[in-house]
C-alpha angles and dihedrals in degrees: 000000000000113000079246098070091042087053094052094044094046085045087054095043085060100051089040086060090037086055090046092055092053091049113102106208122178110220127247100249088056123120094229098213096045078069089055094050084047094059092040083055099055088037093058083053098046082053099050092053090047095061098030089083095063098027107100107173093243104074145013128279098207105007120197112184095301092339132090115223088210103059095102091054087045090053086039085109079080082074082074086057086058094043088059096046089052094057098047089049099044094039092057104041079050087059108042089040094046101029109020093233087294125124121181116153108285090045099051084048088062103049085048091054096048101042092048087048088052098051126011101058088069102027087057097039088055093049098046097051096049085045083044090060078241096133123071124257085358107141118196125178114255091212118110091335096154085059092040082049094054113043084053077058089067103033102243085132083120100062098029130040119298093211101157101049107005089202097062085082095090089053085057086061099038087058106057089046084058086057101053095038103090090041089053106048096049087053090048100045091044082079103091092197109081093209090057088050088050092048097049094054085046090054096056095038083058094047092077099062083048104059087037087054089047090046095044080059094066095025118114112279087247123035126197114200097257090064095047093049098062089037105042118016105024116057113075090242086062108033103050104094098098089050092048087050096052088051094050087043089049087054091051094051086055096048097043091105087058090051126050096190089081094050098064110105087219090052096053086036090051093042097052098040090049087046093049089042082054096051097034084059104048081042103059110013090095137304107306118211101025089116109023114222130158095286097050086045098038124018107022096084087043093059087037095063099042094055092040090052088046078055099050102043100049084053095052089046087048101269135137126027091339100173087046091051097045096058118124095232096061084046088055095057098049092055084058091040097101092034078053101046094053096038116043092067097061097053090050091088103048088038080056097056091048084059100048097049090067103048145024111262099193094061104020105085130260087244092052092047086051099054093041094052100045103068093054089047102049084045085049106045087045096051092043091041094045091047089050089051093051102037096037129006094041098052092053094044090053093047080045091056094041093088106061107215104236 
């Protein structure tokens, strides 16, 4: 064999594991459609940040007789809800599959370890450039930044302000439920009786309206958004009950062979049609949260999560658009969905200037703004969010996956 034909083959053999690392393969333990619910999730917040900046409160963005068009993009915060539900739900599956529900020492090491690989390397190189003054047009406060800095560290964004991506404060939630999870399931799954297990989950899913209940009674007569958000939606102790739903859901899904109920094709129909009904209302029936009242502070979440949760079960359980919800493009787009969410806030700004700098804002109409700047921005959020996957969140989650647990 010449040098020649090694080279080449050495040269193929590289391209061949180039062309590996691109490939997004779902692997063969996924539930196919949850992937689909997650894109459909990142996409209902993409959506809401793309309409906020010419939403003013006063008139409508895309009217349509009485009705705003936009209404949909403007709820699209609800994609966070599913996002919550997800996690609880897939958590928990990933415990009970990997580990059976039991935690000693090696094997809480390991969940530790996986779920900081999975996590924290992109979650840290994004905040540390935006805090770094590394993306365009970003603005970030100089006061007190190393402290700012810090406490987003350590994830505390929930409890106290998220001022240098506003929308890391939902990470600050999702970890400490990662904290809690393995505690509370072997507590939970140490009830033998599944209806004690049930009861439990649906115990603590409850707890959240009612702290919110408890805070909206001392709570100022009239509250702008700024002053729920830090109240009601979002603190952990507020803000669980998708997450408490998704585990409850999760437990559910193990136990369907035990009930039969579940395995019915009109009951998962049924459950994922009267959860959509649900959050195709909310979605579209006007801007929520404009004015906030009792049902925006205490129960709205609440609703959220148990459609969401009717959603996500009767997917896992085959439910639903399967096949829709199946396609790889929408798994595509699920793999990119964390590299998407926190990316896609921090490119508004310098997507806005681009746009600006072609046309007058202060005649052109909102609509027209709108349509000039989505495209960019969605160009903008997938490149940043693609180059963030590759360079940084793929790399971790294979070194995380290189040491088989065992």
């Amino acid at each position: 064999m010449t040098v020649a034909t090694l080279r080449l083959r050495d040269s193929g053999a590289r391209l061949a594991a180039s062309a590996r690392y691109f490939q997004m393969t779902r692997p063969p333990s996924a539930l196919p459609a949850l992937d689909g619910l997650r894109a459909c999730a990142i996409v209902l917040v993409l959506l809401r940040h793309a309409a906020r900046p010419f939403h003013p409160h006063v008139a409508p963005l895309l009217p349509l007789g009485t009705w705003d068009l936009a209404t949909p993009m403007i709820n699209g915060w609800m994609g966070v809800d599913l996002f919550f539900v997800l996690s609880g739900f897939l958590i928990t599956h990933h415990i009970c599959q990997r580990y059976a529900g039991r935690f000693d020492r090696r094997r809480l090491l390991d969940y530790v370890r996986r779920r900081l690989f999975r996590i924290a390397p992109a979650y840290y190189t994004v905040l540390l450039l935006v805090a770094a003054g590394a993306v365009p047009y970003y603005p970030v406060a100089p006061e007190r930044l190393g402290e700012r800095v810090g406490y987003h560290l350590l994830f505390m964004q929930d409890y106290l302000p998220a001022d240098i991506v506003v929308v890391f404060w939902s990470l600050g939630v999702e970890e400490k439920f990662y904290l809690v999870a393995p505690l509370l399931l072997m507590g939970v799954l140490a009830c033998r009786r599944r209806s004690i297990r049930y009861g439990v989950l649906a115990v603590l899913a409850f707890c959240p309206m009612l702290l919110r209940a408890l805070t909206w009674l001392g709570s100022p007569p009239r509250l702008d958004y700024e002053g729920f958000f830090m109240l009601f939606r979002s603190p952990f102790h507020a803000s669980f009950d998708g997450l408490a739903v998704g585990t409850l859901c999760a437990l559910l899904y193990r136990d369907r062979a035990r009930l039969p109920a579940l395995q019915r094709p009109a009951i998962t129909t049924g459950l994922f049609w009267s959860g959509a009904a649900v959050v195709g209302g909310l979605l579209g029936v006007r801007p929520l949260l404009n004015q906030i009242d009792l049902f925006d502070a205490v129960f709205l979440q609440a609703v959220l999560a148990l459609a969401m949760g009717a959603i996500v079960l009767a997917v896992a359980l085959g439910g639903g658009p399967q096949r829709g919800l199946s396609r790889h493009g929408l798994f595509v787009i699920s793999k990119l969905s964390y590299a998407l969410y926190l990316t896609h806030y921090a490119v508004i700004p310098a997507v806005e200037v681009a746009v600006a700098s072609m046309i007058d804002t202060t005649t052109t109409p909102r609509a027209v703004q709108l349509a000039l700047f989505f495209p960019p921005y969605l160009a903008a959020s997938i490149g940043t969010a693609a180059a963030l996957h590759y360079l940084v969140e793929k790399p971790f989650l294979l070194l995380r996956d290189h040491r088989a647990y065992g």
